[in-house]
N, C-alpha and C positions, 0 to 999 in steps of 0.2 A: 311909399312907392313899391310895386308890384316887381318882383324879377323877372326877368325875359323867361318866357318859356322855352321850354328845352324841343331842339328842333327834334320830329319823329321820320323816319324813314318806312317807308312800308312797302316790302319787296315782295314782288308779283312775280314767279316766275309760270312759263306758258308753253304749253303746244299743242296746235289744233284743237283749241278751245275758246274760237272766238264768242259765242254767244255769250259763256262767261264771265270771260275776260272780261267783255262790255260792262256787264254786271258788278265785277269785283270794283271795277275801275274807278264805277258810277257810283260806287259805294262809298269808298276811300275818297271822291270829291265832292260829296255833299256831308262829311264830319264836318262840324263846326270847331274842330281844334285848327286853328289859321296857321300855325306853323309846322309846315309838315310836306314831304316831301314823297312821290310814290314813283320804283322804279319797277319799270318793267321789263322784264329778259325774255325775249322770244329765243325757245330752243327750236328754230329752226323749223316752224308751222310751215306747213301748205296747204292752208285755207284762206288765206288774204288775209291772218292774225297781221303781218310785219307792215301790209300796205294799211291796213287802219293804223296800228300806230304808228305808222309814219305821217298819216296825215292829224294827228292829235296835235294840237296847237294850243294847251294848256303848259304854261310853265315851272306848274308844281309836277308835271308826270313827265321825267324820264325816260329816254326808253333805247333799250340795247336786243343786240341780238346775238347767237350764238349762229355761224353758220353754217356748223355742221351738227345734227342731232348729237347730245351730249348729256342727256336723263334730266331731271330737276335739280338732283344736287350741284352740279353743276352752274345751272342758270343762274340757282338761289346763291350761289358763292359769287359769281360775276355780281349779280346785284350787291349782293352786300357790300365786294369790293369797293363798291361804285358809292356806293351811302354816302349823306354826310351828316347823318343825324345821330345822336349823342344816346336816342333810346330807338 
């Protein structure tokens, strides 16, 4: 018998980079690794980055927001906080 694979978290952090994003997003959901987990941190876009992922109804993509502009390191620390995957 196989051991459970180890869950992955894959943190996305963002701003005013929707067309990307789409892309980053699109990528991380079409890996065929099944357990795994992608969170995304909007730092505070004003390009209608927060209203797409609000309206994302996949249960593997997370998604938070920073909401007052706060650089990357930041976002990427809130996501991580937020992780619960093991790699």
């Amino acid at each position: 018998m196989n051991a459970p694979e180890h869950l992955i978290s894959v943190v996305i952090p963002t701003r005013n980079r929707l067309a990307f994003l789409k892309e980053a997003v699109a990528s991380v959901s079409t890996q065929d690794y099944p357990n795994r987990e992608t969170l995304v941190v909007d730092d505070a876009s004003e390009d209608g980055t927060w209203e797409w992922l609000s309206s994302l109804r996949d249960p593997q993509v997370r998604v938070f927001r920073v909401p007052q502009h706060a650089e990357r390191s930041a976002a990427r620390n809130l996501g991580l906080s937020k992780a619960q995957g093991e790699l």
